[in-house]
C-alpha positions in Angstrom: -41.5 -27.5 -142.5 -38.6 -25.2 -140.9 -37.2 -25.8 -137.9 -37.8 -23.6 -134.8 -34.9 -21.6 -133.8 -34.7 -22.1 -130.9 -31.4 -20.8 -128.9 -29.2 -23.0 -127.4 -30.3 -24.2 -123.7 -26.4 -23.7 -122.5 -26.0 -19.8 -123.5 -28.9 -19.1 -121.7 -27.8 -20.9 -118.5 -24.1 -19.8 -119.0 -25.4 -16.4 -118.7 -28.0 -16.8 -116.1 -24.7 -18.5 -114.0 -22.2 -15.5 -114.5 -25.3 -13.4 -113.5 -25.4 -15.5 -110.4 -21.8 -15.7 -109.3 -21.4 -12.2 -109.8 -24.3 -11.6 -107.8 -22.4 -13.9 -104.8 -19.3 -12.3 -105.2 -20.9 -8.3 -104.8 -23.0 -10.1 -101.7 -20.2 -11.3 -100.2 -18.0 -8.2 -100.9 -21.1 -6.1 -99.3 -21.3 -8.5 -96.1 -18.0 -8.3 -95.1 -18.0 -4.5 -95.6 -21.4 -4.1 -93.6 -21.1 -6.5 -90.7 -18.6 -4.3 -89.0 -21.0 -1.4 -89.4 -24.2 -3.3 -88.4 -22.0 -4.1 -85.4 -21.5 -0.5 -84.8 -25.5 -0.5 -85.1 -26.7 -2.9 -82.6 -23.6 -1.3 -80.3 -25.6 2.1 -80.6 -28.9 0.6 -79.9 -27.7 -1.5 -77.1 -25.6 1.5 -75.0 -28.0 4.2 -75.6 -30.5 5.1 -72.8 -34.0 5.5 -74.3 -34.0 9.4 -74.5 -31.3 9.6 -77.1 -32.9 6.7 -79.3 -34.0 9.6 -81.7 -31.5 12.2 -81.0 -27.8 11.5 -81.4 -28.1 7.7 -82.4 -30.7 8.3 -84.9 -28.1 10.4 -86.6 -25.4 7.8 -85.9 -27.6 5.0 -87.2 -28.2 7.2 -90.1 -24.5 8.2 -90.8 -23.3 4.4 -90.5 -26.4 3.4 -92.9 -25.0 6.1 -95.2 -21.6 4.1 -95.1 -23.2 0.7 -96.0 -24.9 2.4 -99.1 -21.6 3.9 -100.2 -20.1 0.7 -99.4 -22.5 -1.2 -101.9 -22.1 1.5 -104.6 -18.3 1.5 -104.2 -18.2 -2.7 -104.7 -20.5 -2.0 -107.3 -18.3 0.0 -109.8 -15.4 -2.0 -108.4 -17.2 -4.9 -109.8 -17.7 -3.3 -113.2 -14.3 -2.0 -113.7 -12.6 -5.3 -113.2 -15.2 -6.7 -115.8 -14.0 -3.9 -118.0 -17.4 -2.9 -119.0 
């Protein structure tokens, strides 16, 4: 009878494990960079008087959402080009 191959329990978890920490480090990169802005946010929402909730800080809220995505995208390739992949 041949044995199974069967691949090696550590590889898999290795990889799982960069996965992961690379996962914390974007997170943590993407939390510092957002916080100020969700600030901003709840600053926007809190001062506005209810006829401009959908006027002007609809497009603020929009505009500082806008800068959290770019944010994201910007750690993201930042990410990749250290890796050098």
């Amino acid at each position: 009878m041949l044995p199974s191959a069967v691949p090696a329990p550590s590889a898999a978890s290795e990889e799982v494990e960069s996965r992961d920490q690379r996962r914390q480090r974007l997170r943590q990169q993407l939390l510092a960079q957002a916080l100020p802005l969700i600030d901003q946010m709840a600053d926007a929402l809190a001062d506005a008087p209810d006829r401009e909730l959908f006027r002007s800080v609809e497009v603020r809220l929009r505009d500082l959402s806008r800068q959290v995505a770019a944010a994201a995208q910007q750690a993201g390739l930042d990410d990749r080009k250290k890796r050098g992949t």
